[in-house]
N, C-alpha and C positions, 0 to 999 in steps of 0.2 A: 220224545222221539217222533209223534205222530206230526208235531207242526215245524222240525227243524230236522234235516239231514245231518248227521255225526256218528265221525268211526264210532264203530263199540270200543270201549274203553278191551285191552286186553284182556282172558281171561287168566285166571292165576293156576294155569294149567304148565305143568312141568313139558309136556310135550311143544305148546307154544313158546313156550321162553325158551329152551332150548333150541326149535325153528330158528327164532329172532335173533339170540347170539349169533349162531353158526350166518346169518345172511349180516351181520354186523362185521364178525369176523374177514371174511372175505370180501368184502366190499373194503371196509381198512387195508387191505393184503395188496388191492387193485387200485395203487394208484404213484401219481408219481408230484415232487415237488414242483411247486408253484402252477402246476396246471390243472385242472378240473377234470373229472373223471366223463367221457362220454356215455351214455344209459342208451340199452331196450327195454321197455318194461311192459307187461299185461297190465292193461288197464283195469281191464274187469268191465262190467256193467256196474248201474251203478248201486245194486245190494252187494260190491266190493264191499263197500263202508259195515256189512253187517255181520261178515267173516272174523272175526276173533285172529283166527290165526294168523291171515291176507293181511291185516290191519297191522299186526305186531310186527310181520318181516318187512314191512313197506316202512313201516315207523323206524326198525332198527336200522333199515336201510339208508336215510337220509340225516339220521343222526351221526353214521360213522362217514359220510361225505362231509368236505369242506363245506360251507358256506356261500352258496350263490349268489353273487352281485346282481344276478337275473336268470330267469330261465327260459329257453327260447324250445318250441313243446312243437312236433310234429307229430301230429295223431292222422291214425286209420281214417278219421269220421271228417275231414276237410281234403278233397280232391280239386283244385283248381290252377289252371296253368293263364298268363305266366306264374310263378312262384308268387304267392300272394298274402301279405301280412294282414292280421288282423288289427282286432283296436287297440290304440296304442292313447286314445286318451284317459282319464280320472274314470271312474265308475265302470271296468271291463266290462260286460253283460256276459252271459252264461248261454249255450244253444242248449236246450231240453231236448236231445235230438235219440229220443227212444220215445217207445208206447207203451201202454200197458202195463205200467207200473204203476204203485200204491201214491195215492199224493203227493204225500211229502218228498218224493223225491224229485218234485217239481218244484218244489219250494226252498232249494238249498240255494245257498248262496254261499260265492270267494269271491270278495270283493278285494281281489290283489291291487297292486299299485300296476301304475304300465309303464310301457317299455320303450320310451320313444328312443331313449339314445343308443339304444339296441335296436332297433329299426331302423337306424340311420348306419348301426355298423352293416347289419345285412345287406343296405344297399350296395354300400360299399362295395361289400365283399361280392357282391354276384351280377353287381354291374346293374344300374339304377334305371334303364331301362329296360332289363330282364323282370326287372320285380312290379307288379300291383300292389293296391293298396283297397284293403275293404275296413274303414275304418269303423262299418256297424258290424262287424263280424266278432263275436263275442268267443270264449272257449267251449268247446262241444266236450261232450261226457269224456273223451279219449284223454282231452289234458286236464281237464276240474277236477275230476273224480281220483286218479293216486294224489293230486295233491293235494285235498282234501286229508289226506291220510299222512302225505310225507310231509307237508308244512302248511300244518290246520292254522296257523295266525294268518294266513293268506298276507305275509308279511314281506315276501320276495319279488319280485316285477317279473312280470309274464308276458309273452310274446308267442302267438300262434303262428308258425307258417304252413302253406299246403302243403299239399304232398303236388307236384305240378306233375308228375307223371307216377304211372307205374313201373317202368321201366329199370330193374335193380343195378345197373351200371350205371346209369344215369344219376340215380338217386346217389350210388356211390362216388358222383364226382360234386354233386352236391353236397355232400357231407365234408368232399374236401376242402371245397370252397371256403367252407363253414367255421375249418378247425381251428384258426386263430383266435376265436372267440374262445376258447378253451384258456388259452392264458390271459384273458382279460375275466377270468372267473366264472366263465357263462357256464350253466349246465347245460347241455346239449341232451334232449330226449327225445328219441322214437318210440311213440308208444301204438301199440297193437294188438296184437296176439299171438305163440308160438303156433297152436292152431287155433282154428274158427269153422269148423268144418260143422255149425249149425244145424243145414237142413238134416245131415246124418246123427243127431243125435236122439235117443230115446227116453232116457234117467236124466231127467232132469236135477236130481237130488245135487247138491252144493260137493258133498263128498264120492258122486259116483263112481265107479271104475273105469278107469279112459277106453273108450274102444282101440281095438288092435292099433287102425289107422293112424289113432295119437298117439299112440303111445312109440309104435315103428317111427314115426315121423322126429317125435321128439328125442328121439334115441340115433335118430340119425342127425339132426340138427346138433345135439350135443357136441356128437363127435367132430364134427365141419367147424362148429364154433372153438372146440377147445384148441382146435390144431390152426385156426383161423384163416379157414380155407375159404376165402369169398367166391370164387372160383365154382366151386359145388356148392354152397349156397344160394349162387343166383340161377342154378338147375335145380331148382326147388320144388318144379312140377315135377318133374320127374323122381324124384327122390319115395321111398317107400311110405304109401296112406296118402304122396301131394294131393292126389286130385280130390279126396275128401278132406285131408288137413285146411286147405286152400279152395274151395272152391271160385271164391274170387281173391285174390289177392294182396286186397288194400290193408291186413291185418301184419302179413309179414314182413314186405317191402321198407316200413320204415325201420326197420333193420339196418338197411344198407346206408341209410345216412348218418345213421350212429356206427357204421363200421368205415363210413370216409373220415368220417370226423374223429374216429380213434386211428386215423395214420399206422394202418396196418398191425395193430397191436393186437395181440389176441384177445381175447374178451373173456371174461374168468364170469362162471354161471353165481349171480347172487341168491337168486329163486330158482326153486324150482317146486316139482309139486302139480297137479291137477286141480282145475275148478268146474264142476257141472262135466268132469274127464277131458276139459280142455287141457293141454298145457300151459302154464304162467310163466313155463320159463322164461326168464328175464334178466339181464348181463351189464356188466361194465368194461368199460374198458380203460384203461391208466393214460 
């Protein structure tokens, strides 16, 4: 473990294996024939991989989904407008884009396949002079790190895109743009955070108790998602704990591309759960 980064193996803890059904279960429940399910997921930082439990709902989660012909991954940690693909040739590279972590986790490697002819649909799809191309633009900890966990053979083809704004309607019409790739098998992920409200944290501890903030927030984000109100959603600063949930924004937002791209479906919760009292919650949609 000290010279390679890898999930922990599950523990054979009745509490974790019943997590990882119950997020198997529902994930199976959410989805429909012949199209691929749209994802929000917490990413985590990257001692995700060192969570026991994090590791088995993330594992059980990509087990009970179909099989991705590719997966096309918009993380919190890439901001660039126009909308801007990463690298899409042989050897992807990896952005180490955290500090202060133990070595090894600078030494991990997903050497996935790439994505060119998924790159060539996105043009497509969003009109080919809307989009850039940063072809040394490798995955940042937001997409390597669950998949690292949900498909450790780095065996699926991967495609980074920005986030080209923050803007939650916007990103919601992006996501529409996006949705036909759902029946060509893609999996579509926004990955982030339910919160991120960082600077107000104290217990660091893996298992803390969520402050009020997260926990108000996340109890309200529930309800908005279960009823799939985008609507009160994209009033996210204002909703109960926003202004510490969010202090800035780029964790929740990719939200809204995975709710263009689920075509108004409601989003059924896979995870849920606190990490360091953040919330993981994290959703599909059929």
């Amino acid at each position: 473990m000290d010279e390679e980064l890898k999930p922990s193996a599950p523990a054979p803890d009745a509490d974790v294996t019943a997590a990882a059904e119950l997020v198997g279960r529902r994930a199976a429940g959410a989805q429909a024939d012949g199209r691929m399910p749209a994802v929000y997921l917490g990413h985590g930082a990257p001692p995700l991989v060192d969570d026991p439990l994090w590791v088995a709902q993330l594992d059980a989660w990509a087990r009970a989904l179909p099989r991705p012909s590719a997966i096309l991954m918009v993380s919190a940690h890439w901001e660039a407008a126009p909308a801007t693909l990463g690298a899409t040739s042989d050897g992807v590279p990896l952005v180490y884009d955290f500090y202060g972590f133990p070595e090894r986790y600078y030494r991990t490697t997903y050497p996935a396949p790439p994505a060119p002819e998924l790159a060539d649909c996105v043009r497509d799809l969003l009109g080919a002079e809307q989009v850039a191309q940063r072809p040394e633009r490798g995955l940042d900890h937001g997409a390597y790190v669950p998949l690292l966990v949900m498909y450790p053979e780095a065996d699926v083809p991967v495609l980074q895109l920005s986030l080209p704004n923050l803007d939650p309607w916007r990103l919601y019409a992006l996501g529409e743009k996006l949705r036909p790739l759902r029946d060509e098998g893609v999996l579509i992920v926004g990955s982030g955070f339910l919160t991120h409200g960082l600077p107000f944290l104290r217990d660091f501890r893996i298992d803390a108790p969520p402050p009020a903030w997260s926990s108000d927030f996340d109890a309200w984000a529930g309800a908005a998602l279960e009823h799939g109100d985008v609507e009160a959603l994209a009033g996210f600063r204002e909703a109960p704990g926003g202004r510490y949930a969010h202090p800035t924004t780029e964790h929740f937002v990719p939200l809204f591309v995975t709710l263009g791209a689920g075509g108004g479906g409601a989003p059924v919760t896979t995870i849920e759960g606190y990490f360091l009292g953040l919330s993981k919650r994290s959703v599909q949609i059929a």
